[in-house]
N, C-alpha and C positions, 0 to 999 in steps of 0.2 A: 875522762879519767883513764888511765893507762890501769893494766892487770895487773898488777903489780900494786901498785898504788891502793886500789878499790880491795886489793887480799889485805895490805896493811891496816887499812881503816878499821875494814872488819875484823879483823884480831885484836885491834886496840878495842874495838866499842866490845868485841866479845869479853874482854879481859876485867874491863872494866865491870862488866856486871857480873862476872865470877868472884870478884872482891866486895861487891856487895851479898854472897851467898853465907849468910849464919850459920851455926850449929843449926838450931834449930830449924833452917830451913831443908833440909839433903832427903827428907822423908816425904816432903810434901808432894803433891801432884800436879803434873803439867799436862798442857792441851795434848801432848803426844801419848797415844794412848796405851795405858799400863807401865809407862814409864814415870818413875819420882825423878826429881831434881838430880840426886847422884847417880841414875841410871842415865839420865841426858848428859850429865856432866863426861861421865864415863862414857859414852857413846863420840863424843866430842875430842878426848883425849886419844881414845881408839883411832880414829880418822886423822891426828893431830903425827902419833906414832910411825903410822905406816907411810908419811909424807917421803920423807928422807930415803927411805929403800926402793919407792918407786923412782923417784925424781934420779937416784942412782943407777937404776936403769935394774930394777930387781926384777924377779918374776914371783907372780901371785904364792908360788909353790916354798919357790926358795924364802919368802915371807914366814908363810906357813901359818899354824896358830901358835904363833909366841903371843900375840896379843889377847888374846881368846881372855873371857872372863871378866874378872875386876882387878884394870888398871890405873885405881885412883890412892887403893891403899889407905893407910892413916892419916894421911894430908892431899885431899882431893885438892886442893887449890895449887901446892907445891909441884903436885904430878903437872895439873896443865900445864902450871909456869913452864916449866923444866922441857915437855912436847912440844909447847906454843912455840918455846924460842928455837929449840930445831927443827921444826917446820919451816919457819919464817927462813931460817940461815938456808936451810936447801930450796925454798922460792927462790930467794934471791942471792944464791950462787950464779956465777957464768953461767951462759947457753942454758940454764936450767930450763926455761921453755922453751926452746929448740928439741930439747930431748924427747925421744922413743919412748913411751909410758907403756908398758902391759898392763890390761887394764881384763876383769872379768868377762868381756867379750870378745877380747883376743887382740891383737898386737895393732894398735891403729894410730898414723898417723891424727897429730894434730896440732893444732895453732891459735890464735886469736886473729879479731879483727875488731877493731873499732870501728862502731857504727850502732843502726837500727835494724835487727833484723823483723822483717814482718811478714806475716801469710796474708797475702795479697792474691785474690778469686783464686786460694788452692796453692798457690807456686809462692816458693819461696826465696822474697826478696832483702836483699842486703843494701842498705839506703848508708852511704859512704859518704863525705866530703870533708871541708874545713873546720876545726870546730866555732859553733857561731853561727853557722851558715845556715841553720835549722832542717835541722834534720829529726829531731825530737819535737817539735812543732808540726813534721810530715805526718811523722808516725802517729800525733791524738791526730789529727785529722782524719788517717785514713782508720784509726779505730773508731773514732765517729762515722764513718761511712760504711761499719758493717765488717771489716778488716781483723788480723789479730794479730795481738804482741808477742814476739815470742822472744826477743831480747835488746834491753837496749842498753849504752855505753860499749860493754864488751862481750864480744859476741863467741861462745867455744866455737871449732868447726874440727871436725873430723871428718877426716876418709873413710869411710863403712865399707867402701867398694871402689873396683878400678877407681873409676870415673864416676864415684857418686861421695858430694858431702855431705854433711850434716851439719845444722847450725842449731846449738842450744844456749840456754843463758847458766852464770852462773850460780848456784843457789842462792849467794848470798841477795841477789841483782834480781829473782824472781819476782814478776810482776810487777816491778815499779817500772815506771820512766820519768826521767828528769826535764821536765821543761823550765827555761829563761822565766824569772817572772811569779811561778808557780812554786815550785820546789819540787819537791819529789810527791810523785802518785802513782797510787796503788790501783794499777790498771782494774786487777778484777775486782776490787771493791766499788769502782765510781762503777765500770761498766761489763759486770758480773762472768762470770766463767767464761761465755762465749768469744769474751775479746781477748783471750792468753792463749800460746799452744805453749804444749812443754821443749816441744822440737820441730824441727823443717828441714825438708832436703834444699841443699840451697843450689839454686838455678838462673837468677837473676840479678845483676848488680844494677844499682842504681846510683851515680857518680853527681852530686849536687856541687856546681859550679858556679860561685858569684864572678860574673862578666860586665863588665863595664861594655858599654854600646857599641862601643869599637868592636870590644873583641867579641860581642854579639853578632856582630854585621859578619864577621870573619868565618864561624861557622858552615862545618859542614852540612847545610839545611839538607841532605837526601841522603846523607849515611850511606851512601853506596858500599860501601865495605864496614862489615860486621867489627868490631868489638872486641876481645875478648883479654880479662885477666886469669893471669895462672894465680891457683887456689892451692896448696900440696901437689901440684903440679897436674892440677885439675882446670882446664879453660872452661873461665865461667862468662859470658855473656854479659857485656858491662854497654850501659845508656848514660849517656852522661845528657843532664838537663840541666842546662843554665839558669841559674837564680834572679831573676828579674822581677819588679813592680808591677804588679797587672798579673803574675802568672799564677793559674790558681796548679799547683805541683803537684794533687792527689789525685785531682785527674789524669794529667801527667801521667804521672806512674802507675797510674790502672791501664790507659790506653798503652803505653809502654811494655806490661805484661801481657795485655790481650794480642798485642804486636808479637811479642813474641810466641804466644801459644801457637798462633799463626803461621808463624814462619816455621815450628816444630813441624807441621803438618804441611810442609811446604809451598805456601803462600807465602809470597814474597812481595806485598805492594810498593816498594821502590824498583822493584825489576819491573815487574808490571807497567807500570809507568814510561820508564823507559823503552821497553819495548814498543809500549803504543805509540810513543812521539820516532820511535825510529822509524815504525811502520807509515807513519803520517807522511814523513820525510820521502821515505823511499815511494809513495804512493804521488805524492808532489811533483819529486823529482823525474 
């Protein structure tokens, strides 16, 4: 599901249950703590306001507190209406996500990526390909092996630094992943806190590829030259592993990271290799 898309659902499911909120419900108490219904509601609208001025390209200052307080008035339901639907119109204006957002931490590039991102032993991997191709099938795998979710469908990524990203999930997308078959699961509930992170610096791509046997045979089996896609104009380290019968992928992509941690530390086992059979040659020769 495209960002776009996945923001529109959730304003529709959120809308929908704003029209189910009574008189009599706006006092009552929700999980969020110290807050009633019309202080969620109003916290909701608040965030709803300030879309359009950032997405505009504003800054936190020039914002200001115009919104400060209670923004819901005599018709909390009217106000969202009224926020919801310009919010939405500045999502889905042109270039709207291409845009420079000033954001509380200071001016930082950012983008989406469809895919899985996941903390795979520490480093964080981005599990990319066709949709279908299972990549959300990778991702409970390698959270059954110990691994952790940190986003799946659409994945935020910002630049924090030169040459360093960040990859988080969207709130609405927290903790679920979508598998064929299953529906949708709630990562920390089946396999509790340890399998979620809230964010990762992203390091490693993993590019899943369905190859017909031809185009299996075609591959380059030794990789001799590295990889790499631009991120925000960040080169990130991309594995592409062909999807085949027989292949179990979560190993795959463990040995794929440990390969890479590797090669950080400058251990290169396809040079290696190669050097040895040169040296074989030249010892032959």
């Amino acid at each position: 599901m495209e960002l776009l898309d996945a923001h529109g659902e959730a304003m529709n499911s959120c809308d929908k249950v704003m029209h189910q909120v009574g008189p009599q419900h706006w006092r009552r108490p929700t999980p969020c703590a110290d807050w009633s219904v019309r202080d969620l509601v109003n916290h909701l609208v608040y965030e709803q306001l300030w879309a359009p001025h950032l997405l505009a390209g504003a800054t936190l200052d020039e914002v200001g507190d115009r919104f400060d307080g209670d923004v819901l008035g005599d018709d909390p339901i009217d106000a969202w209406e009224r926020s919801a639907a310009d919010a939405r119109a500045a999502w889905t204006a042109p270039g709207a996500l291409t845009h420079t957002v000033h954001v509380s931490s200071g001016l930082a590039d950012a983008t989406e990526r469809h895919g899985v991102f996941m903390d795979v032993l520490g480093l964080g991997v981005l599990i990319t390909g066709e949709s279908g191709v299972g990549k959300s099938e990778l991702g409970l795998e390698l959270i059954s092996r110990g691994h952790g979710l940190v986003a799946d469908d659409v994945v935020e990524i910002s630049r924090i630094a030169a040459n360093t990203l960040e990859g988080r999930c969207p709130p609405m997308l927290k903790d679920f992943l979508e598998v064929r078959g299953l529906g949708l699961l709630n990562i920390r509930t089946i396999f509790g806190e340890t399998a979620v992170r809230p964010r990762k610096l992203l390091k490693l791509m993993v590019h899943l590829e369905d190859h017909s046997n031809e185009q299996f045979s075609e591959l380059d089996r030794l990789q001799v030259s590295a990889t790499y896609q631009e991120i925000l104009a960040v080169p990130i380290r991309k594995v592409t592993i062909p999807v085949a019968a027989g292949r179990n992928l979560a190993v795959l992509v463990e040995a794929a990271v440990r390969n890479f941690v590797l090669n950080q530390r400058g251990i290169d086992s396809t040079k290696e290799f190669i050097e040895r059979q040169q040296k074989l040659m030249e010892e032959g020769g």
